[in-house]
C-alpha positions, 0 to 999 in steps of 0.5 A, a space after each residue: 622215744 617219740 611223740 608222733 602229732 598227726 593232724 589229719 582229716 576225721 574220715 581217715 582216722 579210722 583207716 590210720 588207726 586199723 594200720 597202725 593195729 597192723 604195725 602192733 600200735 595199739 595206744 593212742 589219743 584221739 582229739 577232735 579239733 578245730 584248725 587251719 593250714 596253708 588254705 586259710 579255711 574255705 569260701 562257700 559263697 560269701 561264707 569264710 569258714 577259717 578253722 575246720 574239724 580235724 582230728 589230732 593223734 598222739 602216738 608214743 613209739 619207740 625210735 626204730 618205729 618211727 618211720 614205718 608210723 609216719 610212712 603208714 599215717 601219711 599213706 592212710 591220711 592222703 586224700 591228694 586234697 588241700 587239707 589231708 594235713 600234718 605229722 609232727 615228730 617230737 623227743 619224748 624225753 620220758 614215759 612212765 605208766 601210772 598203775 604199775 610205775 614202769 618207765 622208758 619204752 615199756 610204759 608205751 
C-alpha cells in the first residue's frame, strides 16, 4: 500500500477528484492549506505574498494503482504554470477500518 500526497492548485481538485472516480478511487482527504515552493511566494507590487492556498489530497492505494494515480493527478493538476505543485509517495505500512476492524488493502 501507499500514501499518495498531492499538493495541488484548489481549482483542479475538482477535475483530479472526478478522475480518480474514473480510476474506481473513491476515498480521499481533502485539506486546504497554505505553503510555498521553488517560487518562494509572489510580488504584486511592493506586496510579497510567501505562502499561497493549495489544497492537499491524501489518497490510499494499493501498489499496483499507483502509477495510473500519480499519472492521472499530474494530468489533471497541470497548469503549465509555476505553482501547478507536488505529488509525494509514501509506504504505508498499515490500513485498518475502524467501524468494522478490517486490515490491509480491504480497509482502503
Amino acid at each position: 500500500m501507499k500514501l499518495v500526497l498531492a499538493v495541488i492548485r484548489p481549482e483542479k481538485v475538482q477535475s483530479v477528484e472526478n478522475a480518480l472516480m474514473d480510476l474506481g478511487i473513491s476515498s480521499l482527504t481533502v485539506i486546504s492549506v497554505l505553503g510555498r515552493g521553488q517560487q518562494k511566494g509572489i510580488e504584486i507590487g511592493t506586496l510579497k505574498i510567501d505562502k499561497l492556498p493549495k489544497t492537499l489530497l491524501l489518497i490510499a492505494v494499493v501498489e499496483k494503482m499507483i502509477i495510473q494515480v500519480k499519472e492521472t493527478i499530474r494530468k489533471q493538476a497541470y497548469s503549465g504554470n509555476i505553482g501547478d505543485g507536488k505529488i509525494f509517495i509514501l509506504p504505508l505500512e498499515a490500513a485498518m477500518r475502524i467501524r468494522t476492524g478490517e486490515e490491509g488493502p480491504g480497509a482502503l
